[in-house]
C-alpha positions as CSV (number, residue, x, y, z in Angstrom):
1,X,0.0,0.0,0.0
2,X,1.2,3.1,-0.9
3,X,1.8,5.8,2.1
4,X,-1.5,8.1,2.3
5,X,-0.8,11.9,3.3
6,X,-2.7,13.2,6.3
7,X,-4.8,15.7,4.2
8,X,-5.9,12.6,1.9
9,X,-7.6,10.8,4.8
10,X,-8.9,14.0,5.8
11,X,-11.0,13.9,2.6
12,X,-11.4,10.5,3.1
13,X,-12.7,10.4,6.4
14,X,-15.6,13.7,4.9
15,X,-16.0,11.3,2.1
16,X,-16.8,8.3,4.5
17,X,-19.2,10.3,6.8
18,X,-20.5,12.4,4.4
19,X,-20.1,15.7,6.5
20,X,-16.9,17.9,7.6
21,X,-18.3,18.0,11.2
22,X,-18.7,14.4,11.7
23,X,-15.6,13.8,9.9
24,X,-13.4,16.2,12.2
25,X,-15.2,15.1,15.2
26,X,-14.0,11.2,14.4
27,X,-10.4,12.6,13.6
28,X,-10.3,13.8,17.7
29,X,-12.1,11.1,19.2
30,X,-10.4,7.9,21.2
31,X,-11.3,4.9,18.5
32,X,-12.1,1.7,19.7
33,X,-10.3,-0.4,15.8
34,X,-7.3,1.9,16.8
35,X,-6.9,1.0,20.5
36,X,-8.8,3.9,21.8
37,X,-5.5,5.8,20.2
38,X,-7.1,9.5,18.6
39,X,-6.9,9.4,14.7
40,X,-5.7,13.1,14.2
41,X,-2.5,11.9,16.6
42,X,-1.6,8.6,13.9
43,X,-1.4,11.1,11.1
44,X,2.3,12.0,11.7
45,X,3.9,8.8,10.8
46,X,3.2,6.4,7.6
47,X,2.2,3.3,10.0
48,X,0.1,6.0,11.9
49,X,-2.0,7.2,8.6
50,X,-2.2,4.0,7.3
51,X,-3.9,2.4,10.5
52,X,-6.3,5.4,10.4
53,X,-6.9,3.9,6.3
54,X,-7.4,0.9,7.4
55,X,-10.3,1.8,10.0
56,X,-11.8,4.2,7.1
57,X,-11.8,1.8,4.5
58,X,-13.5,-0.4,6.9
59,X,-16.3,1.8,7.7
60,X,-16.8,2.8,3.8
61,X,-17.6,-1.2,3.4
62,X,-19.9,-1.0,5.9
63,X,-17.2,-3.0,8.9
64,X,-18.5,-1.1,12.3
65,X,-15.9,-4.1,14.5
């Protein structure tokens, strides 16, 4: 997989929830697929942003686990 840039799963995660707010508000909240880590503190590393892909892709196929 190539590496993802923060602002890419930015408009990723908008895309997925289909709102800025929501999207935003997901980006600053503990996540339960991450190990309650915060998504918008991932984004500074490759492994970091492409966890936070993995979660996002997941939800886009419809995977709430």
């Amino acid at each position: 997989m190539p590496d993802i840039s923060p602002v890419a799963l930015i408009q990723m995660a908008e895309t997925v929830f289909e709102s800025r707010e929501i999207a935003l508000n997901w980006l600053e909240s503990p996540i339960k697929a991450l190990g309650e880590e915060v998504p918008s503190k991932l984004l500074g590393t490759p492994e970091g942003c492409r966890r936070v892909y993995q979660v996002l892709a997941k939800i886009e196929a419809g995977d709430f686990s």
